[in-house]
Every structure is written in structure tokens, then in C-alpha cells.
PADRENBA-670866 format. One record per atom (N, C-alpha, C, O): atom name; x, y, z; residue number from 1. Coordinates in nm, 3 decimals, padded with zeros to 5 digits. Layout:
<marros>
atomo_c1_c2_c3_num
CA_X_Y_Z_NUM
...
</marros>
This chain:
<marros>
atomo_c1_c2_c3_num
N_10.615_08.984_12.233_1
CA_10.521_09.022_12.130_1
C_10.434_08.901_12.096_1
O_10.486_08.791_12.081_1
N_10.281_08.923_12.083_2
CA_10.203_08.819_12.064_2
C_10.155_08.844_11.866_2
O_10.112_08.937_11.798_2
N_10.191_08.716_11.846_3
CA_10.149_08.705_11.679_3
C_10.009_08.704_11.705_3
O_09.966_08.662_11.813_3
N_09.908_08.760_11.586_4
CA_09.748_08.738_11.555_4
C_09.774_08.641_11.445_4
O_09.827_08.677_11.341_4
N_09.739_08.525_11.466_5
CA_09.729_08.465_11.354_5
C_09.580_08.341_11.302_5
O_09.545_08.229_11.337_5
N_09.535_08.435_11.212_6
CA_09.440_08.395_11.181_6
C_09.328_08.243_11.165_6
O_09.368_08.155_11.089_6
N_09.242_08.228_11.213_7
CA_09.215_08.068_11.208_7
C_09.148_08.051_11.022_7
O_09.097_08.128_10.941_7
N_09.189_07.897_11.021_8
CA_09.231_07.921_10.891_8
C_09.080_07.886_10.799_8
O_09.014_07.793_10.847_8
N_09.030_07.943_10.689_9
CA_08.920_07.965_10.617_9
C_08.906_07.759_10.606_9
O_08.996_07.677_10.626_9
N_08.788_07.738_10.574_10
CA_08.771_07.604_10.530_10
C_08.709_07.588_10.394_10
O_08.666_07.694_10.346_10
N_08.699_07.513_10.344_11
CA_08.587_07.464_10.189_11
C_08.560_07.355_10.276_11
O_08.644_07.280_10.325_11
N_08.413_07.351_10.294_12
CA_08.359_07.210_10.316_12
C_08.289_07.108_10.222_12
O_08.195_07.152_10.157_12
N_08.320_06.982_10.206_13
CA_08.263_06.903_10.075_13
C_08.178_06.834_10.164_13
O_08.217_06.797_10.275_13
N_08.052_06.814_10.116_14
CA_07.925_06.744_10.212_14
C_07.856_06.635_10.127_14
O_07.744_06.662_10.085_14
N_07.906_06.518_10.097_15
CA_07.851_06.428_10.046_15
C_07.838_06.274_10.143_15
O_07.881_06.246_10.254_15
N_07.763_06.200_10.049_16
CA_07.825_06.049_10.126_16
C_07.840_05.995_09.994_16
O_07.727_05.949_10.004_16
N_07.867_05.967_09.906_17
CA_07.957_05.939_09.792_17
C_08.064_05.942_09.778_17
O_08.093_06.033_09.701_17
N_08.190_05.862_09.829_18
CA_08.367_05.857_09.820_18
C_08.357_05.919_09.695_18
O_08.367_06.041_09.709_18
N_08.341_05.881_09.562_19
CA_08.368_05.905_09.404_19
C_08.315_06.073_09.365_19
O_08.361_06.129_09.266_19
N_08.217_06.141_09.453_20
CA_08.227_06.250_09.452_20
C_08.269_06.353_09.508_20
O_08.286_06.469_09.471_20
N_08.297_06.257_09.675_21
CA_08.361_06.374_09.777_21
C_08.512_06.379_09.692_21
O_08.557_06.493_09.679_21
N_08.579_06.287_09.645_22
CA_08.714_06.256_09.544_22
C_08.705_06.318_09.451_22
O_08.802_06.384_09.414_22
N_08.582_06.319_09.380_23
CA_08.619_06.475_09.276_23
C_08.605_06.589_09.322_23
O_08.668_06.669_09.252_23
N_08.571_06.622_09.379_24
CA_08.537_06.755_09.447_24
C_08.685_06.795_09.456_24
O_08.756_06.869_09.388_24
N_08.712_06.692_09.601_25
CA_08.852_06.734_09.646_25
C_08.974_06.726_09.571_25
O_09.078_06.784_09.602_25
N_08.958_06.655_09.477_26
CA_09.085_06.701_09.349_26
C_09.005_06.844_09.276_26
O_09.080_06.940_09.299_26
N_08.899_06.885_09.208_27
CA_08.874_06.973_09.167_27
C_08.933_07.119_09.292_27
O_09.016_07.208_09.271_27
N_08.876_07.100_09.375_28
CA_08.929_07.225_09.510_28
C_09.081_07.234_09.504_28
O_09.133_07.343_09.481_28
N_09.180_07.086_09.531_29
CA_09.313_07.112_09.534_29
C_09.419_07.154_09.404_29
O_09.535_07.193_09.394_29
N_09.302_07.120_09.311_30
CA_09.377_07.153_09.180_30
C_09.389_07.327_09.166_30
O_09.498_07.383_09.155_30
N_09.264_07.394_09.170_31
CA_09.199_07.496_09.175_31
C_09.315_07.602_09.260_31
O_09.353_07.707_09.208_31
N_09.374_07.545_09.430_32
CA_09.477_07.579_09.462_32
C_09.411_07.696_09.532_32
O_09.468_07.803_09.510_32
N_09.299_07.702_09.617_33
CA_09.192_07.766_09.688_33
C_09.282_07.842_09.800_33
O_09.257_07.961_09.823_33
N_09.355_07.796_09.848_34
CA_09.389_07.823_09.973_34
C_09.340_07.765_10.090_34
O_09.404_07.765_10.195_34
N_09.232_07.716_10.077_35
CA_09.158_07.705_10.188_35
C_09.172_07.547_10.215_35
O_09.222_07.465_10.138_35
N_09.110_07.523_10.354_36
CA_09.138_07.368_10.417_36
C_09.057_07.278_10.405_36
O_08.975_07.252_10.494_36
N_09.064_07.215_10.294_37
CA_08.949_07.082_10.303_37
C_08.916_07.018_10.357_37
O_09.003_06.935_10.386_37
N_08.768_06.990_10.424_38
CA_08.710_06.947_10.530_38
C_08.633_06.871_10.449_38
O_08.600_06.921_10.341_38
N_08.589_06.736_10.482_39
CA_08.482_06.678_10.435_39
C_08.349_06.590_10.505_39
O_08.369_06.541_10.616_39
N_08.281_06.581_10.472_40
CA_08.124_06.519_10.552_40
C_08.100_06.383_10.496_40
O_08.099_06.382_10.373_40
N_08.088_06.306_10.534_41
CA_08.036_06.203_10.461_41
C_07.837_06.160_10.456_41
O_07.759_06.084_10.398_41
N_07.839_06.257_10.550_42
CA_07.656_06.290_10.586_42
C_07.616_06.436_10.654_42
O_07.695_06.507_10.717_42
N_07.458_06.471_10.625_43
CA_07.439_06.578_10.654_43
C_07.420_06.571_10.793_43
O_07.371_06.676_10.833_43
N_07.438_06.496_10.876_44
CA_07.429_06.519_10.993_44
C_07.573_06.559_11.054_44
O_07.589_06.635_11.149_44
N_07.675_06.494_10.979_45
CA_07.841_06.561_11.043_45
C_07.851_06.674_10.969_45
O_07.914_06.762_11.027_45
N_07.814_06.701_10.869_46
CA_07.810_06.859_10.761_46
C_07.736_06.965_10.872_46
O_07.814_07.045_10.924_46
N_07.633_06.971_10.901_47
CA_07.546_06.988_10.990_47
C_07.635_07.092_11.120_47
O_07.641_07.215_11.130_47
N_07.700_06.972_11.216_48
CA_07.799_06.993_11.334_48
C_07.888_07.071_11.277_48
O_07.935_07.153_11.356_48
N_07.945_07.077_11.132_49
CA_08.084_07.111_11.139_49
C_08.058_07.291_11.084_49
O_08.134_07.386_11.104_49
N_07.946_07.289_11.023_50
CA_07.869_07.429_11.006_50
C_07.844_07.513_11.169_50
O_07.901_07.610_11.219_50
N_07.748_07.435_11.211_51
CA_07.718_07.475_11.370_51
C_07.856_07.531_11.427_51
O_07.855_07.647_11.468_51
N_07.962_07.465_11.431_52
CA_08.102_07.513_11.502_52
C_08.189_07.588_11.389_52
O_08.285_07.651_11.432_52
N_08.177_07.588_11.315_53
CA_08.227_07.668_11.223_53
C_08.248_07.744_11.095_53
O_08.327_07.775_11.005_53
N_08.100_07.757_11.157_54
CA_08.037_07.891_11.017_54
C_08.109_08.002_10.959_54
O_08.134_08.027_10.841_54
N_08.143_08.073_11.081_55
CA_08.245_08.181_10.987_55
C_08.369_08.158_10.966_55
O_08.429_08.263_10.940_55
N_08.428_08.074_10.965_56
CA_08.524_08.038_10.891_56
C_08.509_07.950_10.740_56
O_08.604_07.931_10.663_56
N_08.384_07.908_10.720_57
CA_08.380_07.843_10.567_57
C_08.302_07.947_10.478_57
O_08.195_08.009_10.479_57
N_08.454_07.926_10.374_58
CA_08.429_08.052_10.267_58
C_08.376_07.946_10.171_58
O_08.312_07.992_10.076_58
N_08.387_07.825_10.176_59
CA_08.336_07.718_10.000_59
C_08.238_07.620_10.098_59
O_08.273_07.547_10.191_59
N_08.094_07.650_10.039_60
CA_07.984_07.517_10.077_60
C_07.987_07.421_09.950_60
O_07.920_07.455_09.852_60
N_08.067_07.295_09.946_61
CA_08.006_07.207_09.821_61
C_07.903_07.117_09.885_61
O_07.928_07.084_10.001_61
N_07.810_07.079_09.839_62
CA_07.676_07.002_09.900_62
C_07.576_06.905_09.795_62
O_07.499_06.932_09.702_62
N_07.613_06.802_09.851_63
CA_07.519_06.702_09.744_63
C_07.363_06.744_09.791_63
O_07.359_06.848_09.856_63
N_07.258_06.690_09.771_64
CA_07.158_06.705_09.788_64
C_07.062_06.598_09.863_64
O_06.973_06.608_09.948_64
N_07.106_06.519_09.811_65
CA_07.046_06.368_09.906_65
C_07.141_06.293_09.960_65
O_07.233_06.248_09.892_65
N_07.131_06.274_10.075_66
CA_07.179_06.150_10.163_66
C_07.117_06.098_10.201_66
O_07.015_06.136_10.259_66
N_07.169_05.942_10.179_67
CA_07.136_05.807_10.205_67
C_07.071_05.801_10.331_67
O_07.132_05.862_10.419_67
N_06.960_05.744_10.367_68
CA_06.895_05.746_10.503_68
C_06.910_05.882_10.602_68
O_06.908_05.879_10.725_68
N_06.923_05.972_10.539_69
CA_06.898_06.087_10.604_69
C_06.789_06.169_10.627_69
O_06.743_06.219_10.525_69
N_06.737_06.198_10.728_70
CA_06.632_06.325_10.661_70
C_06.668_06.455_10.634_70
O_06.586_06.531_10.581_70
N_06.791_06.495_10.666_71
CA_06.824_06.631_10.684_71
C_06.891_06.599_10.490_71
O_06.932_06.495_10.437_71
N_06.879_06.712_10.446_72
CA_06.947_06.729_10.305_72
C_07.038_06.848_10.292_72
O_07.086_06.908_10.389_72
N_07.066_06.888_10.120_73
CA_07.206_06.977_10.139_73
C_07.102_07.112_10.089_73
O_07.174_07.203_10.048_73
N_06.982_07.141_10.083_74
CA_06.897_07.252_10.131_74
C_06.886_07.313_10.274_74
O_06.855_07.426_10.313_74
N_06.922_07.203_10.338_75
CA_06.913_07.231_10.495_75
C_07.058_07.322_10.567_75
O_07.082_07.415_10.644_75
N_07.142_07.194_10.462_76
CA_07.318_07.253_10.501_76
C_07.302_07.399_10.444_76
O_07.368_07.488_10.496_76
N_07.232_07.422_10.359_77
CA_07.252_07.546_10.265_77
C_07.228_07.686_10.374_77
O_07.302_07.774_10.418_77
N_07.083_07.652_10.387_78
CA_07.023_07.721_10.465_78
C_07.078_07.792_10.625_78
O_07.070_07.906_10.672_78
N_07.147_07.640_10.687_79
CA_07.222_07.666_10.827_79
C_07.336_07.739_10.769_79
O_07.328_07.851_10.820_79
N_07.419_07.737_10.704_80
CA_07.530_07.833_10.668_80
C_07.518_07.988_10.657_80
O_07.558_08.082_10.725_80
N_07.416_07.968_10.497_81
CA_07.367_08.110_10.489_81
C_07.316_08.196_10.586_81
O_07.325_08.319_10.574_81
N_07.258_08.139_10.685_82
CA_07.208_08.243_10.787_82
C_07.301_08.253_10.925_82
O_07.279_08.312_11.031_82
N_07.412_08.174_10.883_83
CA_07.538_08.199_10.991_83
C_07.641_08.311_10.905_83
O_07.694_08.403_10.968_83
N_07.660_08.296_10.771_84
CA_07.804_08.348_10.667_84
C_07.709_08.368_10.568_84
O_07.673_08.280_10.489_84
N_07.645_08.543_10.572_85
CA_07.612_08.558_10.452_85
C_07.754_08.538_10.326_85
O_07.740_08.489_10.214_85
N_07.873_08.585_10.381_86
CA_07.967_08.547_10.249_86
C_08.012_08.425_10.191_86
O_08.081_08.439_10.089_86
N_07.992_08.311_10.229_87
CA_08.029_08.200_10.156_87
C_08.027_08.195_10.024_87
O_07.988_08.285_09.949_87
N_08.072_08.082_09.992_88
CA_08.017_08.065_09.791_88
C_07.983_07.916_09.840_88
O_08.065_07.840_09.892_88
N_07.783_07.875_09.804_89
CA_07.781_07.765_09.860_89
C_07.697_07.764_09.660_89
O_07.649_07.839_09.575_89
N_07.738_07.597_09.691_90
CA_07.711_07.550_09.558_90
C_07.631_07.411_09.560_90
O_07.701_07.329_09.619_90
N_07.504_07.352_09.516_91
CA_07.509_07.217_09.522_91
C_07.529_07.153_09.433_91
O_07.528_07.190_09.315_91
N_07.560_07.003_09.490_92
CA_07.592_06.927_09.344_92
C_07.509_06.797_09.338_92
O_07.497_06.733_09.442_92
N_07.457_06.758_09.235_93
CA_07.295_06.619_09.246_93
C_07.361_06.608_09.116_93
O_07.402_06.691_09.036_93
N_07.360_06.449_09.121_94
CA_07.343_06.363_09.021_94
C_07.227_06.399_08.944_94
O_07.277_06.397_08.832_94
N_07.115_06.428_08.928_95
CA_07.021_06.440_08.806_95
C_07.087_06.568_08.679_95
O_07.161_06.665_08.691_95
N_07.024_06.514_08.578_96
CA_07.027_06.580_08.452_96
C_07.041_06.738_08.434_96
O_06.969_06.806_08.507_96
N_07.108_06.788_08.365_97
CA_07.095_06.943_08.436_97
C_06.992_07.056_08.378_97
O_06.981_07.175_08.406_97
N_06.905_06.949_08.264_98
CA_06.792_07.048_08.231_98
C_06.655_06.960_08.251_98
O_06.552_07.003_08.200_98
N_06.653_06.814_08.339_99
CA_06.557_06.769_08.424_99
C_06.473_06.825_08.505_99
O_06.510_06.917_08.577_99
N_06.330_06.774_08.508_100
CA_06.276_06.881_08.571_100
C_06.314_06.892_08.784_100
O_06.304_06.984_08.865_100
N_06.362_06.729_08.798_101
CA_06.417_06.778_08.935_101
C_06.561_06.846_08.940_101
O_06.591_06.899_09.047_101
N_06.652_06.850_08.837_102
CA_06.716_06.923_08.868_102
C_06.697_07.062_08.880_102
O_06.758_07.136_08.958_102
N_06.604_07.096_08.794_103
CA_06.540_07.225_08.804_103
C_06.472_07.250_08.930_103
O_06.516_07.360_08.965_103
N_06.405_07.218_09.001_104
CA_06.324_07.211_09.115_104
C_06.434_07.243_09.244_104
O_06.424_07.334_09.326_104
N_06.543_07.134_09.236_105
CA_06.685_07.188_09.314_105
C_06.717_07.247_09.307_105
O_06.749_07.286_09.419_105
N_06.765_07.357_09.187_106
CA_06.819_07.428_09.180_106
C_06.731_07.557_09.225_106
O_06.785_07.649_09.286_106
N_06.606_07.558_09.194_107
CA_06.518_07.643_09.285_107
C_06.537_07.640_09.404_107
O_06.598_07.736_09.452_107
N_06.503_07.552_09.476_108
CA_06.530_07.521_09.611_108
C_06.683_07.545_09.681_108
O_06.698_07.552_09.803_108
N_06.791_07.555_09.587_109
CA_06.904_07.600_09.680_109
C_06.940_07.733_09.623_109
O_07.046_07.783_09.662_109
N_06.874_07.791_09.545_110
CA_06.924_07.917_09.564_110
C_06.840_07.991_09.646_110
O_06.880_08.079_09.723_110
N_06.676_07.943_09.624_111
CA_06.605_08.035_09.721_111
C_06.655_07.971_09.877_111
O_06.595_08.031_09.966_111
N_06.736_07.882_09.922_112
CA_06.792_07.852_10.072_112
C_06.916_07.924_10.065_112
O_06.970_07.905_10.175_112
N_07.003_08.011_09.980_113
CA_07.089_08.101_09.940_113
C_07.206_08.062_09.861_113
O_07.312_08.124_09.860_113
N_07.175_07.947_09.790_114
CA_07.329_07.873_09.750_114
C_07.336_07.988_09.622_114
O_07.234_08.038_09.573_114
N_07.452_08.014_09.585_115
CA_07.532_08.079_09.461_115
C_07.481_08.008_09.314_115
O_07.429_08.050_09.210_115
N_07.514_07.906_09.352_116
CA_07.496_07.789_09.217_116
C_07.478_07.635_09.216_116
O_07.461_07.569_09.319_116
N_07.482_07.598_09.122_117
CA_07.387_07.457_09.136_117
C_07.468_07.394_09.021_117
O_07.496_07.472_08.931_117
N_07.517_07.246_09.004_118
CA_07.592_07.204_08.929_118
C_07.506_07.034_08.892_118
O_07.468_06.957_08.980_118
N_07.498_07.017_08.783_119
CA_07.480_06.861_08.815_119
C_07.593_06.772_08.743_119
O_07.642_06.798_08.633_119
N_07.628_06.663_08.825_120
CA_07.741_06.575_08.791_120
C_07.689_06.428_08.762_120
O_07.744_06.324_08.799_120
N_07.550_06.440_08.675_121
CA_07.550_06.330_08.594_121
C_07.628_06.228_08.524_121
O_07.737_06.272_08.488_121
N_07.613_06.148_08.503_122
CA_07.712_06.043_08.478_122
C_07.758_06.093_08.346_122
O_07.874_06.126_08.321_122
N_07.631_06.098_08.244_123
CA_07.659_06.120_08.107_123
C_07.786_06.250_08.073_123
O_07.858_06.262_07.973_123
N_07.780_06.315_08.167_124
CA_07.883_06.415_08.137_124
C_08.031_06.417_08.147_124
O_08.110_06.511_08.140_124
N_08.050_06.261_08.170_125
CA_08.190_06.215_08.186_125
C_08.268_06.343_08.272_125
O_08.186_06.421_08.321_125
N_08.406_06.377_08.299_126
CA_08.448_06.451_08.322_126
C_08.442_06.594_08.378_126
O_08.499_06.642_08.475_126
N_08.346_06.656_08.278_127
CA_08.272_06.763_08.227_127
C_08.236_06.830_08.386_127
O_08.290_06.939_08.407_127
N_08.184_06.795_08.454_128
CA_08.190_06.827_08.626_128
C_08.244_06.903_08.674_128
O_08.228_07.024_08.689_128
N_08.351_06.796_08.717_129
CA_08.506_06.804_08.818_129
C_08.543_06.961_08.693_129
O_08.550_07.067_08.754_129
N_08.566_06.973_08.511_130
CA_08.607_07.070_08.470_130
C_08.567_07.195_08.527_130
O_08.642_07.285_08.564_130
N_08.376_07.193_08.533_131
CA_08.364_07.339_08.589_131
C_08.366_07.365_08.708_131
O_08.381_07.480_08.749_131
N_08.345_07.233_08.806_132
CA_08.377_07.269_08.933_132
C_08.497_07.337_08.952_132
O_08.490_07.449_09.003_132
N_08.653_07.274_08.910_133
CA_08.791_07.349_08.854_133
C_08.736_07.541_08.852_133
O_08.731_07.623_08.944_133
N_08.703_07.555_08.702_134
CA_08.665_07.653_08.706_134
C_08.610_07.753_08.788_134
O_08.680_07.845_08.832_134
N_08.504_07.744_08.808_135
CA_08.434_07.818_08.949_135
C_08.473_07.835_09.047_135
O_08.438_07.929_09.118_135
N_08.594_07.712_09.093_136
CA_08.672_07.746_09.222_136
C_08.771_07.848_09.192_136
O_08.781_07.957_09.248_136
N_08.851_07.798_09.089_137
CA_08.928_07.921_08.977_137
C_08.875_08.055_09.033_137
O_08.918_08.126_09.124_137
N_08.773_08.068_08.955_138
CA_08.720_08.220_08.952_138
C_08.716_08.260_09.098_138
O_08.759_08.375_09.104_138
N_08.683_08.215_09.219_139
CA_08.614_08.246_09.313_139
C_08.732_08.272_09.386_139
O_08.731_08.356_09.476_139
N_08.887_08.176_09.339_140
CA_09.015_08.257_09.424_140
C_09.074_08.384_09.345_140
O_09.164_08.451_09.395_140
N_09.015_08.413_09.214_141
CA_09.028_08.517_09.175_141
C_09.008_08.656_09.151_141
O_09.062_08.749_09.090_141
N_08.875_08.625_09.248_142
CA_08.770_08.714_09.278_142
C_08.814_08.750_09.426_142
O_08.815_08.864_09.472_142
N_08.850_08.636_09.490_143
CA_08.917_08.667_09.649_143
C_09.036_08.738_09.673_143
O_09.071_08.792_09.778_143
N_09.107_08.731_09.544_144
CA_09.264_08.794_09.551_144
C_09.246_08.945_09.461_144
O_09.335_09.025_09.431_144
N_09.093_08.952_09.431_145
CA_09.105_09.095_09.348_145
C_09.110_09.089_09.227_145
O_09.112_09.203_09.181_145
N_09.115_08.998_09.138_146
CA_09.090_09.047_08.994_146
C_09.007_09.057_08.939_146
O_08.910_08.985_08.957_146
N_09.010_09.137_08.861_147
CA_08.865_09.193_08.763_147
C_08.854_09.107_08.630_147
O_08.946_09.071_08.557_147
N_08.694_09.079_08.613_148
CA_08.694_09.003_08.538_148
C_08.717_08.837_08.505_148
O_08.705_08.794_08.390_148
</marros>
């Protein structure tokens, strides 16, 4: 008898920031997702790891700028969404969250299809990583069926 056993869902974190790919990935493992944390340290390995394995990532987290890059996390957004309409892709930018570039981002990744848009400004101490928690929360709760 041959087992089917499924290849396993991913959350990908796409930054080059250690101190945010580190919150992320405590926010995701706290959260208790199920899923396998993968991380990028640039949009060019975010990029590859989309290309090979789009339908398996159910969580896009995505900074927005990288360091000497030209490719950004509008781009990551974009290559996903039109591989996995189902993901839950989210970005996350340091600017202010009622700034007018954060506003401008947040245009820009939902019209590239992201779900939501977070900013993890400094001033917000903590406050982040909390709703990131949350939202991952909801989104395994929403995956396992509960209402509300």
C-alpha cells in the first residue's frame, strides 16, 4: 500500500532585516500556523523560492524594500498572486502607518493582490509582532473552520 502524503504548506518571511525576519518568525511560531517557515533574506531568493513553490505557500510576509535590490515585495506580491490566487500575502514597511508612503504601499500591494499591509515602525514598540500574532491567529482559524 502506497501512503499520499501531502507536501507540506509553507509561510514565507521575505525580508533582509535579521530583527524583522525574527519577529515575524516568533510572531508565525507563536501563532502555531502549522505551516513551515521559510525565510528570504532578499527579493531575489524570495523570488526563486515563489517560482518553485507557489502552490504550496499559504502565508506571503514581505517587507517592501531591499537593500540594493531592484526587485521589491510588490513584485514578490504580484509573482505569487498570479501563481496562488489563495494565499494570505501581507506586507510589512517600516514607515508610519498613516504616512503618506505608507499609504501609497499599501495601495500598491493590495492592487498587486496582497490581503493586508502592516507597518512595524519603531514608535510602535511591540505593537507589530502583537497584530502580526493576531492575524496569523485568525487566518489558522479561518483554515480550521471557525466562524467568526
Amino acid at each position: 500500500m502506497t501512503l499520499y502524503r501531502p507536501e507540506p504548506r509553507h509561510l514565507l518571511i521575505a525580508d533582509d532585516s535579521v530583527s524583522k525576519r525574527t519577529e515575524m518568525r516568533i510572531a508565525a511560531e507563536e501563532a502555531e500556523t502549522g505551516l513551515v517557515i521559510v525565510e528570504a533574506d532578499s527579493a531575489r531568493l524570495a523570488l526563486g523560492i515563489i517560482h518553485a513553490t507557489a502552490e504550496r505557500i499559504a502565508i506571503l510576509l514581505s517587507d517592501h524594500s531591499f537593500d540594493g535590490e531592484t526587485l521589491n515585495g510588490i513584485d514578490l506580491i504580484r509573482a505569487l498572486r498570479h501563481r496562488n490566487a489563495e494565499a494570505f500575502i501581507m506586507l510589512i514597511t517600516r514607515h508610519p502607518e498613516r504616512s503618506e508612503e505608507f499609504v501609497r504601499r499599501e495601495l500598491l500591494a493590495r492592487e498587486a493582490g496582497a490581503n493586508d499591509a502592516l507597518s512595524c515602525f519603531m514608535g510602535h514598540g511591540g505593537e507589530w509582532g502583537d497584530y502580526l500574532y493576531a492575524t496569523l491567529a485568525e487566518w489558522k482559524r479561518k483554515q480550521q473552520g471557525g466562524a467568526n
